[in-house]
N, C-alpha and C positions, 0 to 999 in steps of 0.2 A: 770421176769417182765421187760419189756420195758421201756425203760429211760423217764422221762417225758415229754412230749410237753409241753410247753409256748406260749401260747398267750394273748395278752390286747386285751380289746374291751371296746370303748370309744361308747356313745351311750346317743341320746337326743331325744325330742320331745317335740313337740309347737301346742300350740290351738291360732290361730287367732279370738279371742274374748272371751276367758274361762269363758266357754265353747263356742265352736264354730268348725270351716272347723281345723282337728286336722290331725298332721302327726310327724312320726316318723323315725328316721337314727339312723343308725347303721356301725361302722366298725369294723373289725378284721385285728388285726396287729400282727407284727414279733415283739418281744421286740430288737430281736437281730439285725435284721438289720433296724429297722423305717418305712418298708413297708408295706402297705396293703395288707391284702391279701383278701380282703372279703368286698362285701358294699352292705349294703340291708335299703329300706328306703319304706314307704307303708300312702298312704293317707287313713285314717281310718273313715271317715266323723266327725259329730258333738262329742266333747269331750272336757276332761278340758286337762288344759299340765300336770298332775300329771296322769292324766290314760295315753296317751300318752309317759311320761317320761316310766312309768311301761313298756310300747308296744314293744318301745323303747331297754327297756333292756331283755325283752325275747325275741326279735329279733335277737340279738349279742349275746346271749349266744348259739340260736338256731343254730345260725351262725357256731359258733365256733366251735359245736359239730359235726356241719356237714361236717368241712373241715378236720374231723381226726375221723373219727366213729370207728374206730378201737382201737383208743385210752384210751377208756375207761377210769379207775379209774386214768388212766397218765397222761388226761389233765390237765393242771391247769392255769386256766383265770382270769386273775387281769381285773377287771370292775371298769374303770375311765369315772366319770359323775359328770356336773355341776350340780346336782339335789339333794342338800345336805337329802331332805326326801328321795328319794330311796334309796342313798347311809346309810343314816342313820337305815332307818327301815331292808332294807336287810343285813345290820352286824348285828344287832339284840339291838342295842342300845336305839333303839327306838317304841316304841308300833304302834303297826297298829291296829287302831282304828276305819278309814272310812270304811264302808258297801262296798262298792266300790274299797279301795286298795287292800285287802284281799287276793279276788280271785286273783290276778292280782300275787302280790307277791309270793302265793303260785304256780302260774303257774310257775315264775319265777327261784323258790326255786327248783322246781321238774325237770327242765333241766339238770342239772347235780348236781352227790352227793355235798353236803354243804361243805366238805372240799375240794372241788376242785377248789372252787372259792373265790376270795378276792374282797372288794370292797376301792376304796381311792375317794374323792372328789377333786373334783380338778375345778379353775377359770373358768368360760364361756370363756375366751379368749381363755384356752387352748382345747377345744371342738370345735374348728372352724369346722372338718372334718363332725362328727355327725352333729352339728347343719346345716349345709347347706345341708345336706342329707334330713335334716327332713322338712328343708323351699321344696327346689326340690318337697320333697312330696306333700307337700301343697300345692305349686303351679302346680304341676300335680293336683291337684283333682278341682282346682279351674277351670277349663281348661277342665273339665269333663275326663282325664285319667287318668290313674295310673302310676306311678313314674318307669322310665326304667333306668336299668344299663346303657346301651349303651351309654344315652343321657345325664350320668351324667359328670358333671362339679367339684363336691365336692373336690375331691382329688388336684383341684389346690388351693383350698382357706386354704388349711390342712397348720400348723404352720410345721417346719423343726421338723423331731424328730430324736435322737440322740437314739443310743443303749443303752437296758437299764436291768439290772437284775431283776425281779419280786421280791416282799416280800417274805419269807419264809410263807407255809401256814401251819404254827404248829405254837401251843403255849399254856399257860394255860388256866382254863375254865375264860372266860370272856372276851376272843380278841374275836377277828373277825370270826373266823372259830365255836367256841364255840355258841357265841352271832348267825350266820346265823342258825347253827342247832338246836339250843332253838327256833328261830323264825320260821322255817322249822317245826319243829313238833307242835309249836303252831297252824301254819294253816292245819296242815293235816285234820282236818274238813272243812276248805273252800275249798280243793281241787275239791269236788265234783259240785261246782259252777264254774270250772276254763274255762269248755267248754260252760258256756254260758256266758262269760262277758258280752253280749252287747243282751237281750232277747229283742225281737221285742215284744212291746208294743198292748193289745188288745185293739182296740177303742171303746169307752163306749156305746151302742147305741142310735144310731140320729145323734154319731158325728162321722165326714167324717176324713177318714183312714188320710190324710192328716192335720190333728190336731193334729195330734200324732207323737210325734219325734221318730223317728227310731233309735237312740243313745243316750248315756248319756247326760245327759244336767245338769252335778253336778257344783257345786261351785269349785272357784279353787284353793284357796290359803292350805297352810300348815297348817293342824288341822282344817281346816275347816269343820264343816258336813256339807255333800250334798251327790246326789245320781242320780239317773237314773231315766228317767221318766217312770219305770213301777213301779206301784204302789205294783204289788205281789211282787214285790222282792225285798219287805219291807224297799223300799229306800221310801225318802218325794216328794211328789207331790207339785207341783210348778204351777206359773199361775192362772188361773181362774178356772180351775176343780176342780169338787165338792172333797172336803177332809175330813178325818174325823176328830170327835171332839179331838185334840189335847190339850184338857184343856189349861188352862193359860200359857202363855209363862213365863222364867224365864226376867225379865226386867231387863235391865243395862243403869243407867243412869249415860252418861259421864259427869262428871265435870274438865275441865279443873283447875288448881291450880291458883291462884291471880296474877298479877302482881310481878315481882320483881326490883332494879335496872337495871337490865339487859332486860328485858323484853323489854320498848321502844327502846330503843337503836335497838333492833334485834340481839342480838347476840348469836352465837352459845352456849345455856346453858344446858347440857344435863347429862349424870351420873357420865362423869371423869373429872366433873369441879370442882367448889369450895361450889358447894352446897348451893347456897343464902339463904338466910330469905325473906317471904314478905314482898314486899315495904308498905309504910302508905295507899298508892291506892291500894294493894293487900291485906293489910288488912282490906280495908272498901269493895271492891269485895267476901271478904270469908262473911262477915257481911250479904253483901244484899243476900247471894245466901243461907247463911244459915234461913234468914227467909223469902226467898220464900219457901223453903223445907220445914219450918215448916209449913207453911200456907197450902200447898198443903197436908201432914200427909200422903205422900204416900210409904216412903223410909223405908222401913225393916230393913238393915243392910247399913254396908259404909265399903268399902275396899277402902287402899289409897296404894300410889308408896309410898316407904324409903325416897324418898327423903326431904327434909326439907318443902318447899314451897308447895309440897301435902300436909307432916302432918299438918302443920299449916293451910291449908285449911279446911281441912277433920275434925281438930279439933275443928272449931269456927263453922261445919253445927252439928257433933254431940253433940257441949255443950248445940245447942237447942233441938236436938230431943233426948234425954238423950240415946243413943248408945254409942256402944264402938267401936274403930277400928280396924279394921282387915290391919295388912300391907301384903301387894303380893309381892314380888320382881319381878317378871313377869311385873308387869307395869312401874319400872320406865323405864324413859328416855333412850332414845338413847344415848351410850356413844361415843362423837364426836370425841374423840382424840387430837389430837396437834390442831381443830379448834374449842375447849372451848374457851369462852369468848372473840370471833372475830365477828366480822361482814360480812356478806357474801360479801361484795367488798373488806375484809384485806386478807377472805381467796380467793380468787381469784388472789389478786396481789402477795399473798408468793405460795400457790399451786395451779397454774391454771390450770395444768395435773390430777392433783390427783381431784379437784373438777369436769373437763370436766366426769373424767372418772366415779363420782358419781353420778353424776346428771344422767349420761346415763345407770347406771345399779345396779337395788337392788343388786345383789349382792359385789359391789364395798364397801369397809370401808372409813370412812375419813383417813387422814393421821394420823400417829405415834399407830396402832393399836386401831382405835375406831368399833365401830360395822357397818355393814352394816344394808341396812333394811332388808332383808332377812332375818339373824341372829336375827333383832327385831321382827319380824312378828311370828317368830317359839316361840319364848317365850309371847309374847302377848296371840297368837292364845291357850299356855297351860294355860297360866293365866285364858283366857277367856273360855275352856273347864273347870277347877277345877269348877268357881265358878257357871255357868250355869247349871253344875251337881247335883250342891248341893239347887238349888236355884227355882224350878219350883213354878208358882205362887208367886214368890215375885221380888219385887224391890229393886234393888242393886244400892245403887249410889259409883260410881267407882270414883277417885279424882286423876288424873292422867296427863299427859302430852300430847304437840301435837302430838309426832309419835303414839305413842300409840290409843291414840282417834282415828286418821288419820286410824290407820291397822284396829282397830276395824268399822269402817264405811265400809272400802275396802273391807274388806271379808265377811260383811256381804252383800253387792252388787256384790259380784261376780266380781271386777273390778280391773284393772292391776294393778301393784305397780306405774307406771308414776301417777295414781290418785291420790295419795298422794300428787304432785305438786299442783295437781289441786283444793284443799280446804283449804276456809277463816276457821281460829280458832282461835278466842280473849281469851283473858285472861278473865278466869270463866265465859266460854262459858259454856253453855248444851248440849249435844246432847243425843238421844237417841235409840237404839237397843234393840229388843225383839226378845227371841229367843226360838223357839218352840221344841215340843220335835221329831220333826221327822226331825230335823237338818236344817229347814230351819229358815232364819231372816227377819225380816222388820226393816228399818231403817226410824223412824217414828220421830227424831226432828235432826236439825242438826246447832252448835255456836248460838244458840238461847242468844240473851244478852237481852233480854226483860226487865227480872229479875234486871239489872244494872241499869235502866234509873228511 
């Protein structure tokens, strides 16, 4: 038997408006000495970045196999990617659930045997090489060509890498090796879908070929449903095209939680603080919003965040519609870290690096180990698959917090994480999301304080 080859393959992709102009990079390196040995990057047209991240990494595996074909059962490729869902669903830790990741994964999976390969996540900072490969792309396709070795640039904006030993790829059943081949034989049904990721859409007649998108056009975020605009291959249909009767959506009405102390002030209040009570203005806020919910008689159930200033909300709209409450841990709060209970000009003046660096990127944490949005959004995104699951035709009033609300608006718009900057939400606000069963949403109210005045 032939001694192993080692190679890393670091590998990203971005949709310029998820979905939108989509492209992915890819490299292959030496562990042993930090070079390159391999870069491939492909403007894919309209896509979300999670099909792309996928493209991405059957690009680098395809890569890898191809600079040692001989190597067979020897090689063994450690895959580092800022794309904590690939990384996660490809160890096998995490369920592949969209219509759309499936095929992609399984393509993925079938590149080389499952024990040959490792996966680690790792910062967007440390991804510089991929992700400019995969921007390259884009900007090739933007430019009507296709992305050339020759012309690329990628490998000067790459971070310095230093020599490095691979993971060992043995261990017991539930690492990484274990987890890839449970998820490897889970999709050996979707394989048969793997050669047509992207089917060309038939236009319905009377409408012109050009109404009809030639690629995905899914939703983007982590756990999000969405899918592809061909209707046969039982993804949801988006737009104005005729669709079919999808019965009643499951309804989620956001209630933000009352005012607290903290609340005016503006201060960072979120899961690793001190957990307030509502103030006397937070408790006449749960008041009025509880009997406009009764007035209205449209609320089924009520699921709230742990946290204090939820329950207590959640508590004064169920003591009028006689319900009981369900707690999610999926919805509380973002845990801020060392910037609980500051105000965003305190944390600016003690961490003015650490906030530059959050503001500019979901996957950024606050200081002293709080969460990122990223990290919030995969936990919201499950919260809000349980109860949607369970919940078709009824209304769900959710009693929850601003990041939360925020992720749940964004992914049901299809819209970046920066949009989270970009929405007002008062204290026991409303807003509201419905959500059908062919995975698409409408976001049909949104801080609505009518109910307060």
């Amino acid at each position: 038997m032939s001694a192993a080859r080692q190679v890393v393959v670091e590998a990203d992709g971005g949709s310029r408006g998820n979905p939108g102009p989509a492209g992915y990079g890819a490299v292959v390196i030496d562990p042993a000495t930090g070079e390159p040995l391999a870069e491939t990057a492909e403007y894919i047209g309209v896509a979300t970045n999670n099909v792309a991240e996928y493209r991405g990494l059957i690009a680098g595996l395809t890569a890898a196999k191809a600079l040692f074909p001989d190597a067979g059962d020897a090689l063994r490729v450690h895959v580092r990617m800022d794309s904590k869902l690939v990384v996660e669903q490809m160890s096998g830790r995490w369920k592949i659930k969209h219509p759309d990741m499936k095929p992609l994964a399984a393509r993925a999976a079938a590149v080389l045997p499952p024990s040959s390969v490792t996966y680690e996540w790792i910062p967007r900072a440390q991804n510089k090489h991929a992700d400019r490969l995969a921007n390259e792309a884009m900007d090739a396709g933007r430019d009507g060509r296709q992305w050339e070795a020759s012309a690329s640039t990628a490998v000067l904006d790459a971070p310095a890498r230093t020599p490095s030993t691979l993971p060992p790829v043995q261990g017991p059943p539930g690492d990484q090796v274990a987890g890839a081949a449970k998820a490897r034989a889970a999709l050996a049904a979707a394989r048969g879908a793997a050669d047509t990721l992207f089917p060309v859409p038939v236009p319905e007649p009377g409408v012109p070929d050009t109404a009809v998108p030639a690629a995905p056009v899914s939703a983007p975020a982590p756990g999000q449903p969405a899918g592809t605009a061909s209707e046969k291959a039982g993804a949801p249909q988006t737009g104005w095209g005729s669709a079919p009767d999808l019965g009643a959506p499951a309804t989620l009405v956001l209630l933000r939680h009352g005012e607290t102390a903290l609340t005016p002030e503006k201060r960072f209040s979120g899961s690793g603080g001190t957990d307030p009570e509502l103030s006397a203005t937070g408790r006449g806020q749960a008041e009025r919003a509880a009997g406009h919910f009764a007035a209205l008689g449209t609320v089924q159930e009520i699921v709230s965040s742990p946290l204090r200033r939820c329950r207590e909300t959640a508590a004064a709209v169920a003591g009028r519609l006689g319900l009981d409450v369900r707690i999610d841990e999926g919805l509380r709060e973002t845990d801020f870290g060392a910037w609980e209970g500051l105000t965003f000009g305190e944390v600016r003046e003690r961490y003015a690096d650490d906030l530059t660096a959050w503001l500019a990127s979901p996957d950024t944490a606050p200081t002293g180990g709080g969460e990122s949005f990223a990290e919030v959004a995969e936990r919201v995104a499950a919260a809000r698959d349980r109860i949607v699951s369970r919940s078709a035709g009824r209304t769900v009033l959710l009693v929850t917090h601003v990041t939360p609300i925020k992720t749940l608006v964004r992914l049901a718009l299809g819209a970046p994480p920066e949009a989270l900057f970009r929405m007002e939400l008062s204290a026991a606000s409303i807003s509201t999301v419905a959500h059908y069963a062919d995975g698409n949403a409408s976001v049909r109210l949104l801080n609505d304080t009518s109910h307060l005045r």
